[in-house]
N, C-alpha and C positions, 0 to 999 in steps of 0.2 A: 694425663695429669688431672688432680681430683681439683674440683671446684673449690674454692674460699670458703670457710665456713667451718663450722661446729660439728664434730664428728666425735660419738662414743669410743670408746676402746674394742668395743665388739665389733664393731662396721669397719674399724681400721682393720681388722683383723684378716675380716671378712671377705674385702675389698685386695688386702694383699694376697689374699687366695684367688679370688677371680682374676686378680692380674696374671699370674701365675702362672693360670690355667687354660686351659685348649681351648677356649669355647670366648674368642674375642669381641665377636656380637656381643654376648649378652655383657661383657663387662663393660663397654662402651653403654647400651642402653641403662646401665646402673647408675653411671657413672651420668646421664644426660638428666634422668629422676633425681639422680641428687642434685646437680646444676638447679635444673626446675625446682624444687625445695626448699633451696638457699636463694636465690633470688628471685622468683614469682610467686612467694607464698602466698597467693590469692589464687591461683591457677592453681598450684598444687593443691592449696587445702579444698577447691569447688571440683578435683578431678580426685580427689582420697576418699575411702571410705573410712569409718572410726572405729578404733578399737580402744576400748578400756582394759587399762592392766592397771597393777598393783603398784606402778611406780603413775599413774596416771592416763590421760588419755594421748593415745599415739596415731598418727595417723597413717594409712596406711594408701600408697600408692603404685598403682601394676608400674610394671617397666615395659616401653612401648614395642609391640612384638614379640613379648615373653610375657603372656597376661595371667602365666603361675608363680611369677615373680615377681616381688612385692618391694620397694623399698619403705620403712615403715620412720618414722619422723615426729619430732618433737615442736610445738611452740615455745620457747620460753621468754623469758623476759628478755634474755641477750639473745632473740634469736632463736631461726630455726636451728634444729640440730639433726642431725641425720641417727641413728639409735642402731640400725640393724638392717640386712636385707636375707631375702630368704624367700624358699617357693612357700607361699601361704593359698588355701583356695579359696 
């Protein structure tokens, strides 16, 4: 079950495909970065590194045990939001 919180259309997408899919390690580790994201945004944001893009800045943080796997995350006023996941290096 995904965590409480603010989630893009692309992550929902994203996230229905890893459920989906063979590989249940890594959706549970997605799925523990988003947890961490939505409720310890101090932890997440002092364990992310930053990327700026065109819609702003996003943060970006490994998934524990798959560290080409990235869940990448938003601040906003209402809240983190979760934006996308995906292997980034």
């Amino acid at each position: 079950m995904r965590p409480h919180g603010a989630y893009s259309t692309v992550v929902d997408e994203q996230l229905d495909r890893l459920q989906g899919g063979s590989d249940a390690d890594l959706y549970r580790g997605v799925l523990e970065a988003c947890e961490l994201a939505l409720t310890t945004t101090q932890i997440a944001q002092a364990s992310s590194s930053i990327v700026t893009t065109e819609e702003g800045i996003r943060f970006r943080l490994p998934v524990a045990g798959r560290p080409e796997h990235h869940v990448f995350w938003s601040a906003t006023d209402d809240g983190p939001r979760i934006e996308a996941v995906f292997p980034h290096p």
